[in-house]
C-alpha positions as CSV (number, residue, x, y, z in Angstrom):
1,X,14.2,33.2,13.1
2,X,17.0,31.0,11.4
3,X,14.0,28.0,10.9
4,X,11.5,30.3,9.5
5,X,14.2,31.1,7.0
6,X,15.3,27.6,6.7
7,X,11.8,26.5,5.5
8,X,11.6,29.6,3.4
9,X,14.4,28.5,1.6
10,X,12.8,24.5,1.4
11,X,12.3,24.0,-2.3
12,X,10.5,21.3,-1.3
13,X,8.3,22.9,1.2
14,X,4.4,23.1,1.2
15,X,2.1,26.1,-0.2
16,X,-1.6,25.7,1.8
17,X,-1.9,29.7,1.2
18,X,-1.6,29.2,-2.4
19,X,-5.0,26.7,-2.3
20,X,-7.2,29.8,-1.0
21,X,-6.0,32.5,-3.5
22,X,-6.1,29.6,-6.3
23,X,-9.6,28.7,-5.4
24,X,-10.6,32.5,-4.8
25,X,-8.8,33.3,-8.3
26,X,-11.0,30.3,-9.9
27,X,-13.8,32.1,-8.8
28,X,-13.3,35.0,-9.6
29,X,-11.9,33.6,-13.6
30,X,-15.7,32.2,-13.5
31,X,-17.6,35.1,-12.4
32,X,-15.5,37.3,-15.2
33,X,-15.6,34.8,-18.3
34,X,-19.2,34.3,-17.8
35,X,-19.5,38.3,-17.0
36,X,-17.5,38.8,-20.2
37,X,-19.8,36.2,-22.5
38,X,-23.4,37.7,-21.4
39,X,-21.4,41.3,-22.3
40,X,-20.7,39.8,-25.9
41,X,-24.1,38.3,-26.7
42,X,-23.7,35.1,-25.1
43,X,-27.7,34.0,-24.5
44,X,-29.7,30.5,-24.2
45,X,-28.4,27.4,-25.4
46,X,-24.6,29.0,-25.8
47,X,-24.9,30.3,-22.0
48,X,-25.2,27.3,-21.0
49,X,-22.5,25.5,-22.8
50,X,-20.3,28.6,-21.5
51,X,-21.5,28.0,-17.8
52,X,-20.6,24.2,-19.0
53,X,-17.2,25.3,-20.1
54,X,-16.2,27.1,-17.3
55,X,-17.6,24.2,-14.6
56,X,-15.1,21.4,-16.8
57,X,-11.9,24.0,-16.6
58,X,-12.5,24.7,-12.8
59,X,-12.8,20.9,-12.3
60,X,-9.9,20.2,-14.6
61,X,-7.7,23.0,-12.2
62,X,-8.9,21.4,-9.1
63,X,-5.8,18.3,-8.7
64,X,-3.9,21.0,-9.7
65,X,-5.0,23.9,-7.3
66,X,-5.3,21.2,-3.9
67,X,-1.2,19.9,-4.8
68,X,-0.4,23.2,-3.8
69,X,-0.8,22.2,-0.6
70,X,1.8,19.3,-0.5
71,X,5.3,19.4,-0.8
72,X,6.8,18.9,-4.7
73,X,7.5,15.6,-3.8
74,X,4.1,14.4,-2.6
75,X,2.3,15.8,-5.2
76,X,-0.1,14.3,-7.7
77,X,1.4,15.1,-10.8
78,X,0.2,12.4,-13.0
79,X,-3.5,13.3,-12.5
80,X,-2.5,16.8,-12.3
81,X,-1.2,16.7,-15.9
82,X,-3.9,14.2,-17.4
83,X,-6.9,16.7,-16.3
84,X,-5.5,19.4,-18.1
85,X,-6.0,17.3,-21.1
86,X,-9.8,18.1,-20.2
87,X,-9.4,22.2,-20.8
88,X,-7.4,21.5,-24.0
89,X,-9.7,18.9,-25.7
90,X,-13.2,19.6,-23.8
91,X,-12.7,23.4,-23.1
92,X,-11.0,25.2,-25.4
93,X,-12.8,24.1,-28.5
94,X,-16.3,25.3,-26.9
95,X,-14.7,29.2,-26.5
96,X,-13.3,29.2,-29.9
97,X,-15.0,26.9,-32.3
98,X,-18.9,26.1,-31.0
99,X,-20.2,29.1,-28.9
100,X,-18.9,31.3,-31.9
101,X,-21.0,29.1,-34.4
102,X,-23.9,30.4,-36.1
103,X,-26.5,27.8,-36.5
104,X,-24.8,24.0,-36.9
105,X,-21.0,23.6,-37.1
106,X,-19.6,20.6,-37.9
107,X,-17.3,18.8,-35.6
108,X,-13.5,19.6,-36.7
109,X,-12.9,15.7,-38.6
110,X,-16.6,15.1,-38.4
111,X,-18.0,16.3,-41.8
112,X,-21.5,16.6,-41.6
113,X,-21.9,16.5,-38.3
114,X,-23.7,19.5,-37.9
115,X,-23.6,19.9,-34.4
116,X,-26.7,21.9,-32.4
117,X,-25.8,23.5,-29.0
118,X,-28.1,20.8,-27.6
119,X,-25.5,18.4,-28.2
120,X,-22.4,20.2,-27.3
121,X,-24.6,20.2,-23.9
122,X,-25.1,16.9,-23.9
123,X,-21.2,16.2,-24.5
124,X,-20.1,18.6,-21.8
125,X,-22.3,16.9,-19.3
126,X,-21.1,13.8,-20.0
127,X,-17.6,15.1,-20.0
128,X,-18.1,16.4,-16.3
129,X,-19.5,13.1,-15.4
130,X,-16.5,11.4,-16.5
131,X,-14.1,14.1,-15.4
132,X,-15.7,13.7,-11.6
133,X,-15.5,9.5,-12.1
134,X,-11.9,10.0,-13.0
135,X,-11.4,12.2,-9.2
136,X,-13.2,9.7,-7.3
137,X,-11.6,6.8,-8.9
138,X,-8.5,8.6,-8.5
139,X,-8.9,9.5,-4.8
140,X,-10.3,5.5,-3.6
141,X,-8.6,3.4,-1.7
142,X,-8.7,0.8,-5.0
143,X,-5.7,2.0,-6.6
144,X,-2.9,2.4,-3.4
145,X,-4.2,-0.8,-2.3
146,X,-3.6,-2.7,-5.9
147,X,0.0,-1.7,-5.4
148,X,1.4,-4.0,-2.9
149,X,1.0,-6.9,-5.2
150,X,2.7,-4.9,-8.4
151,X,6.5,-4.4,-8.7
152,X,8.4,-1.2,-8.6
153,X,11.8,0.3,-9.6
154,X,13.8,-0.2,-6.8
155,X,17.4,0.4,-8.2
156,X,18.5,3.9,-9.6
157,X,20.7,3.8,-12.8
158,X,24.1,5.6,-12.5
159,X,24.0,8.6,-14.4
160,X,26.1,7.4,-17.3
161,X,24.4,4.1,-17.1
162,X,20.9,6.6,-18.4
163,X,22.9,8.4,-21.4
164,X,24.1,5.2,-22.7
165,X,20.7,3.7,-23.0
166,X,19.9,7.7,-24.3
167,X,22.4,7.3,-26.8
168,X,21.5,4.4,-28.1
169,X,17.6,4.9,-27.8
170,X,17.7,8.5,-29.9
171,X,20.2,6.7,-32.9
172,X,17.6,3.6,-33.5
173,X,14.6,5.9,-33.5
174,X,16.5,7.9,-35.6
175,X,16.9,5.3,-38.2
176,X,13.2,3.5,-37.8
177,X,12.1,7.4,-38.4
178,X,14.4,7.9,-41.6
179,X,13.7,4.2,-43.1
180,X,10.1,5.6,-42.9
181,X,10.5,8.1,-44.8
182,X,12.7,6.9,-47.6
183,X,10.1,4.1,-48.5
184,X,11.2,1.0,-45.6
185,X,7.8,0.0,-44.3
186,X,8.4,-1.6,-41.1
187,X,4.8,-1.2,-39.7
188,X,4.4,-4.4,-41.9
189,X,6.0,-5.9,-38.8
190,X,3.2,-4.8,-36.7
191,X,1.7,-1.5,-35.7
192,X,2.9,-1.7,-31.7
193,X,6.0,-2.6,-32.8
194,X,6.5,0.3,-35.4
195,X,5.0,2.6,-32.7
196,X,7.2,1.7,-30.1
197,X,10.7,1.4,-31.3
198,X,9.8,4.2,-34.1
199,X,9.0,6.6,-30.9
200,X,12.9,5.1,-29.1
201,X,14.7,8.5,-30.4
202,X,11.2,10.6,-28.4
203,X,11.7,8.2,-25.3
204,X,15.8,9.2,-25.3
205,X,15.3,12.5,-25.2
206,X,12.6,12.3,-22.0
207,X,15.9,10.3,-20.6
208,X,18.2,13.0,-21.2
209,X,15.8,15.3,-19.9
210,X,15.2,13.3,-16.6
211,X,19.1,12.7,-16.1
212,X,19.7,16.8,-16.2
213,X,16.8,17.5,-14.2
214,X,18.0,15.1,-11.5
215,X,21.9,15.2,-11.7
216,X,22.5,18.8,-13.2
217,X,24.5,16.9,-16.1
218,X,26.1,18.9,-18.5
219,X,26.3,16.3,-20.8
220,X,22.8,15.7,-20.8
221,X,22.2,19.1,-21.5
222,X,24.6,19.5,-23.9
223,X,23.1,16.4,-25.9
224,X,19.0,17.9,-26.0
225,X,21.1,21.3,-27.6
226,X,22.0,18.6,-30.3
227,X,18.8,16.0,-30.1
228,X,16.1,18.6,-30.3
229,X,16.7,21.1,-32.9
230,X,17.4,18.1,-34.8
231,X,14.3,15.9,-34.4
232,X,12.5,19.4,-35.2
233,X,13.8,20.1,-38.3
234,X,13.2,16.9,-39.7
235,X,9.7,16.6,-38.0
236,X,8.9,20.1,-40.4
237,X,9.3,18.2,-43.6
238,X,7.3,15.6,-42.5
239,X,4.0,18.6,-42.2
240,X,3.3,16.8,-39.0
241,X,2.7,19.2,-36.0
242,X,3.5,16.2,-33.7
243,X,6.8,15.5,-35.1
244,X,7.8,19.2,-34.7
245,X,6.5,19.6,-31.0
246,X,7.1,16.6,-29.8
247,X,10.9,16.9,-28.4
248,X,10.7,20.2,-27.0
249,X,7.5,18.6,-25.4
250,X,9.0,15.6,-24.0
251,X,11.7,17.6,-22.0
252,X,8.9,20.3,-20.1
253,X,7.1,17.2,-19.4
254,X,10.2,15.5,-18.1
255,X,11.1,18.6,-16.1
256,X,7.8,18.6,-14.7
257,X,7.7,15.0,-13.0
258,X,11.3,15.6,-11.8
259,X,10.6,18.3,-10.3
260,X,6.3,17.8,-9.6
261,X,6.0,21.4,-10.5
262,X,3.6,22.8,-13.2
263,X,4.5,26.3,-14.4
264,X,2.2,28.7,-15.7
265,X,5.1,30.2,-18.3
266,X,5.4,26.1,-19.5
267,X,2.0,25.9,-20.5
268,X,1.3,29.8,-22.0
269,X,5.1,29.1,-23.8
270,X,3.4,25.2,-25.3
271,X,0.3,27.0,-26.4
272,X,1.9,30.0,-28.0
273,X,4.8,27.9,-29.7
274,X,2.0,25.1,-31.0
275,X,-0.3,28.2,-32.4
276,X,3.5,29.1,-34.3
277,X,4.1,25.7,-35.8
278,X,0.6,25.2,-37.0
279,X,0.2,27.1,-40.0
280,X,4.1,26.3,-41.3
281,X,3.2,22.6,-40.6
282,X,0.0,23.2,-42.8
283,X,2.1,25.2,-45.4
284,X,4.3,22.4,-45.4
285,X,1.6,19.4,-46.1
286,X,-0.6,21.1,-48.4
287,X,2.4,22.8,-51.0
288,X,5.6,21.4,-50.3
289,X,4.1,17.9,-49.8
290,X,1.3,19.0,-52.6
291,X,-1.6,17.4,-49.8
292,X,0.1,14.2,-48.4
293,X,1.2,13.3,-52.6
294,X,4.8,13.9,-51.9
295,X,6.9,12.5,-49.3
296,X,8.8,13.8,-46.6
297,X,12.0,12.4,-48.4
298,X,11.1,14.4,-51.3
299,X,11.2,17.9,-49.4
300,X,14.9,16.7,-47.8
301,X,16.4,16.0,-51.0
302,X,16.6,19.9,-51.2
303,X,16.6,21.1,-47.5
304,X,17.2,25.0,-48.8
305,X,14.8,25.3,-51.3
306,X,12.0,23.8,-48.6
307,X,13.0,26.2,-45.5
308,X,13.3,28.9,-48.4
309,X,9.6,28.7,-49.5
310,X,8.5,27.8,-45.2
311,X,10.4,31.4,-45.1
312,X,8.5,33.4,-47.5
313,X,5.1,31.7,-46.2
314,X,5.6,33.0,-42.8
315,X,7.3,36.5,-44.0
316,X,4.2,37.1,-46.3
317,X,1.3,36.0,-44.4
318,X,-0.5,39.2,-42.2
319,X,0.1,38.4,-38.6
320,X,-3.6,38.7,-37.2
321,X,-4.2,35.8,-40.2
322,X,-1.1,33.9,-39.1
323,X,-2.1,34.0,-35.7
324,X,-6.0,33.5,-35.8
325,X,-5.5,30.3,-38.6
326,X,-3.1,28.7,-36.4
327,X,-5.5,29.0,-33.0
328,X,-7.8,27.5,-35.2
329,X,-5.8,24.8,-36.3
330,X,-4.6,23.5,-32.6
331,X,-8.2,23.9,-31.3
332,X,-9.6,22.1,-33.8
333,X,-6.5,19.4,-33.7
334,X,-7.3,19.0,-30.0
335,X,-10.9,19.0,-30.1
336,X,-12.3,16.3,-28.4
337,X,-15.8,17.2,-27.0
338,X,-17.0,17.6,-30.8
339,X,-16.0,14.0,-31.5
340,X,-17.3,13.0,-28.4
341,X,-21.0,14.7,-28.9
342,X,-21.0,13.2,-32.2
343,X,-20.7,9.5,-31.0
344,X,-23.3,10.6,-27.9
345,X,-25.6,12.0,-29.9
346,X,-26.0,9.2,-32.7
347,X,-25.5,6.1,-30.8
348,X,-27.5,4.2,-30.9
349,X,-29.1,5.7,-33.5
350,X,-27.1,5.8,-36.4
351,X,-24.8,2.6,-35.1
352,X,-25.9,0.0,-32.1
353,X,-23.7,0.0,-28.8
354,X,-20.7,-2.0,-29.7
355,X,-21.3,-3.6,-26.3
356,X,-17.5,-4.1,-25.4
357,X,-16.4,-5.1,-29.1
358,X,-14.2,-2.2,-29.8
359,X,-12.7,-2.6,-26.1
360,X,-11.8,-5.9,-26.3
361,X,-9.9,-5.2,-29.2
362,X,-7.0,-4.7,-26.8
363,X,-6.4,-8.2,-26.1
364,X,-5.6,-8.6,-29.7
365,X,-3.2,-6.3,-30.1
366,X,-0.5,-8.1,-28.2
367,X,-0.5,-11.1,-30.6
368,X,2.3,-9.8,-33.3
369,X,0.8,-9.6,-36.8
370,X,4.1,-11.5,-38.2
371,X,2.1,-14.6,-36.3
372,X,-1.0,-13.4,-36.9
373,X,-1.2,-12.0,-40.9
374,X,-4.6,-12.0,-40.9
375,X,-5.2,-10.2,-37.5
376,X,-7.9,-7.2,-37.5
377,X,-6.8,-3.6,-37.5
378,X,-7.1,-2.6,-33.5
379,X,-7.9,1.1,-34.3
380,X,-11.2,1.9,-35.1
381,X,-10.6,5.1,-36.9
382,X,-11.5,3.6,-40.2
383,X,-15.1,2.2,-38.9
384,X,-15.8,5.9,-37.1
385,X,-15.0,7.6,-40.4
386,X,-17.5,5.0,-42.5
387,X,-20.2,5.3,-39.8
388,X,-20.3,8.8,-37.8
389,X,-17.7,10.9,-39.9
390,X,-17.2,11.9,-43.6
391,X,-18.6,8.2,-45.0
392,X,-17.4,5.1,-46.5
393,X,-16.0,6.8,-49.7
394,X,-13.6,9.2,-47.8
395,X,-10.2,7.1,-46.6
396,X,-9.3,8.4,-43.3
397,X,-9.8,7.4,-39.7
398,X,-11.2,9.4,-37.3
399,X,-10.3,9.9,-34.1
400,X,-13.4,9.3,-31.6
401,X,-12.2,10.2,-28.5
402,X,-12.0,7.5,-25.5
403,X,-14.9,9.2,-24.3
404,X,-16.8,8.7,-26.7
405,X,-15.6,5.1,-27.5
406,X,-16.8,4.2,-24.0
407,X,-20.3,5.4,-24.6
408,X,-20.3,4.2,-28.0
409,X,-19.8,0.6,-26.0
410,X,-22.2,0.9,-22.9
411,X,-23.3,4.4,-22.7
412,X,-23.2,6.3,-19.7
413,X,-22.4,3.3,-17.3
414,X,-19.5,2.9,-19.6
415,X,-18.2,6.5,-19.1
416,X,-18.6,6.1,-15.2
417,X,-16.7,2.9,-15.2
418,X,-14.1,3.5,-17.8
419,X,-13.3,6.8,-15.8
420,X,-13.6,5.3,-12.6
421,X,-10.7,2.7,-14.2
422,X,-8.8,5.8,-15.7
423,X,-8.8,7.5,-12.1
424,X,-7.9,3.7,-10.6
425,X,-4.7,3.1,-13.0
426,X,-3.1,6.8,-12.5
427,X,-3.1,6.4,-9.0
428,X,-1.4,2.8,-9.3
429,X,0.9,4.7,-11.9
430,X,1.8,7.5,-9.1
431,X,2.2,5.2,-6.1
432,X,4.6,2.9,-8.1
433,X,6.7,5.2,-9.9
434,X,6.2,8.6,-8.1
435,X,6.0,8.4,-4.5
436,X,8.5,9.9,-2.6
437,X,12.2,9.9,-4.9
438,X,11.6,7.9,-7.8
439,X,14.5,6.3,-9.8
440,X,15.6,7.4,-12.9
441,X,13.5,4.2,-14.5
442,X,10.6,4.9,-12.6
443,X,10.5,8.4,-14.2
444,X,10.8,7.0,-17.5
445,X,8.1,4.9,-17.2
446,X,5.9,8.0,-15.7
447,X,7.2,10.1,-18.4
448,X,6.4,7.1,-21.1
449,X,2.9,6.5,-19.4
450,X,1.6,10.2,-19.5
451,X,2.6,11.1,-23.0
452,X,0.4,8.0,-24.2
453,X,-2.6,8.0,-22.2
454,X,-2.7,12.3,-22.3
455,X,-1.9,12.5,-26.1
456,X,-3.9,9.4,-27.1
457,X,-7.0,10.1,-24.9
458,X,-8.1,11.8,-28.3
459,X,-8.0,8.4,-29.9
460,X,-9.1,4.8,-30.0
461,X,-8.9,3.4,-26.3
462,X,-7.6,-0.2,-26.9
463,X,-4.6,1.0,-29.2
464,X,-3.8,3.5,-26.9
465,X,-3.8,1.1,-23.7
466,X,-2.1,-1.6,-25.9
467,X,0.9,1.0,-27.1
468,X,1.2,2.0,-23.5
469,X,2.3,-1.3,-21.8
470,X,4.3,-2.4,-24.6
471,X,6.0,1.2,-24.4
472,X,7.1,-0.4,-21.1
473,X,8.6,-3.6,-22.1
474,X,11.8,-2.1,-23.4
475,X,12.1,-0.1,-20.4
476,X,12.2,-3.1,-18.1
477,X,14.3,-4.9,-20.5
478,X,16.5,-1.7,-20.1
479,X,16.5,-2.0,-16.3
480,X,17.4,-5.5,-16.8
481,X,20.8,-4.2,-18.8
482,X,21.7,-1.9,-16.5
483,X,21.4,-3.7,-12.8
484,X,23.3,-6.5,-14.6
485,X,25.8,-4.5,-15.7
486,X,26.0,-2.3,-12.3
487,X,25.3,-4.9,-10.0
488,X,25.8,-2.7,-7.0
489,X,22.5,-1.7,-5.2
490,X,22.4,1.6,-5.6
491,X,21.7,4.1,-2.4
492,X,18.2,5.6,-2.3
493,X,17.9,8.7,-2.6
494,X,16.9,11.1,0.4
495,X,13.1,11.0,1.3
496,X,12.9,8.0,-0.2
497,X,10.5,5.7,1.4
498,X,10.5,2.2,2.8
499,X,10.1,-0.8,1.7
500,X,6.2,-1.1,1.4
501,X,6.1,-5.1,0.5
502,X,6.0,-4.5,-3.4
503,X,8.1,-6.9,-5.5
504,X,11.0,-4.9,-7.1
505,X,12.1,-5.1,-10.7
506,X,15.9,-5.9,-9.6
């Protein structure tokens, strides 16, 4: 009697009932959403892209649905989070933006385009090809095995040895952010270095975060009260939806890799709160900031007269509008299986496979441009724009989506490989930094590693590879600082495991 009620009590205990009902309730979500589309009108071509739809969310669920039945601190949270990237980017924008079209619609960033169901099919098919290379590469024996001959964190930080590197991360982003914005271009310096030490005050709070979520600090906590209102507010008057959501974002995803829990009220909360911001951030760009004209240091040099006019926007506008353009506006800011039929369905058509020339781009991007001057822009936003979006006379850069920029390179065998390789590195990422009790340092790195490879799987793949490992540099420099300074081995923490032959950072 008293065990059953110990292990009832186990917040780190198992759920194997919870992978029936989850699989039953998958079902049955299918069954309903395609009952619901055929009620609606749904028919032909936009049947199948909603049968397409529903196959890519179910898939997307599945890490998440089988980590029920592990304990918290043997699940797969990493891939867990980075295949709900899929729904967001390869789901969502098929229920709201394409199965709703009449006739052509144009891929949202993709002027133009005009997009036929047939090639919404043939993106969602490749999507599910990649989405099942990513689960297989995830699940071989490639990736655990890789990780004996890689280093891990081995050495926890002392609480207060995390806030000081906090409080002296969220400062210096701070000021990179504010230098920005008051005319100091230090992307001159290079774009990974801009990227990185710009994003220091984003990478803080994620610290704070992971030190409350472990320890219960109420310092920590008392600090992201202060941090991230603050990064917020000046986020609005920048009209950038990232810099708005962005803090709040980095603590749930904190939270979550702490604690390897997902909760349904987290993600309906982040969708609702994103469909909020939306519209004031568009307000915001398009009058305050009279379309991108104006700077963000123009709106702050009168901080009332800016939230007063945010104010009357959202008072004014009728709620079903408010609501409806702002749904509108994340779907279409997420969209990535638009971008990604546009690249499948006009290469090589319109453009020849790049054959590996955009991808090898990453090499380059680790060469600092103060040595280099001359060395070639590593995004390729600028070359999809002139070739597969708006046109040479419109200046912008268009995202392509890595899936797209793999196909754009080798076609299909370059979606199953670069997948398979997706799969390969999260499970190196998970075994290194999240088996068993990770450090404090390994969680930053996890926390680091997820926010650019979920965020930038929208983008350009070498940039986004390139910014991730040199987001890890200052981490490891970081670890350096504080072992040195704490030279006592810390004590690992209960359910840690042994010693599996991996170097360790020390």
């Amino acid at each position: 009697m008293l065990a059953a009620v110990a292990k009832s009590l186990d917040p780190d205990r198992a759920h194997p009932e919870r992978v029936t009902w989850a699989l039953v309730g998958i079902s049955v979500l299918f069954f309903v959403g395609l009952a619901i589309g055929v009620s609606v009108g749904v028919r032909g071509e936009d049947l199948v892209e909603l049968i397409l739809a529903l196959v890519t969310a179910a898939l997307s669920l599945l890490p998440l649905v089988l980590d029920q039945a592990r304990r918290p601190s043997e699940r797969h949270v990493l891939l867990s989070v980075f295949a709900l990237v899929f729904i967001l980017g390869f789901v969502l924008p098929v229920f709201v933006i394409f199965i709703p079209a009449q006739g052509p619609e144009d891929a949202p960033s993709y002027s133009f385009s005009a997009l036929y169901p047939v090639d919404i099919i043939r993106g969602q098919l490749s999507t599910i090809l990649g989405l099942v290379c990513l689960l297989i590469g995830y699940a071989s024996p490639a990736g655990r095995a890789l990780t004996a001959f890689l280093p891990r964190f081995r050495r926890d930080w002392p609480p207060p040895a995390a806030l000081a590197v906090a409080i002296l991360m969220i400062p210096f982003g701070w000021s990179i952010l504010l230098s920005g914005l008051f005319g100091l271009n230090l992307a001159s310096l290079g774009s990974g270095f801009y990227s990185v030490f710009g994003s220091s005050y984003v990478y803080g709070i994620a610290l704070l975060s992971i030190v409350y979520a472990r320890h219960k600090s109420p310092t920590a906590l008392l600090m992201l009260f202060v941090v991230v209102p603050i990064t917020s507010f000046f986020g609005l008057f920048t009209g950038s939806k990232t810099a708005v959501l962005i803090a709040g974002a980095m603590v749930v995803l904190s939270i979550i890799l702490v604690q390897r829990r997902i909760r349904a009220r987290w993600l309906v909360l982040g969708a609702l709160t994103a469909t909020f911001i939306f519209p004031v951030t568009m307000f915001v760009r398009a009058d305050i900031l009279q379309q991108n004209t104006l700077s963000a240091a123009d709106a702050l040099r009168n901080p009332g007269a800016t939230l007063t006019r945010v104010a009357a926007f959202m008072t004014t506008s009728k709620p079903e509008e408010y609501f409806m353009d702002g749904l509108l506006a994340v779907v279409g800011r997420m969209d990535c299986i638009g971008a990604a039929s546009v690249l499948i369905r006009d290469t090589p058509g319109v453009a020849p496979f790049q054959n590996g020339r955009t991808l090898g781009l990453f090499f380059v991007a680790f060469i600092p441009r103060a040595i280099w001057p001359n060395k070639p822009t590593i995004t390729i936003g600028r070359y999809i724009t002139d070739v597969y979006g708006s046109g040479p006379e419109i200046d912008s850069s268009t995202a392509p989506t890595q899936l797209g920029e793999l196909f754009i390179n080798f076609g299909y065998p370059g979606i199953i490989g670069g997948m398979l390789f997706y799969g390969i590195a999260l499970r190196i990422a998970h075994e290194l930094l999240l088996r068993g009790r990770p450090t404090t340092p390994a969680l930053f790195a996890a926390v680091v590693i997820i926010l650019h490879l979920g965020t930038g799987f929208q983008g350009d793949t070498a940039n986004n590879w390139a910014v991730t490992l040199i987001s890890l540099v200052p981490i490891i420099f970081a670890h350096v600082a504080v072992t040195t300074l704490f030279p006592t081995r810390q004590r690992p923490l209960a359910g840690f495991e042994p010693s599996s032959g991996n170097p360790a950072i020390d």
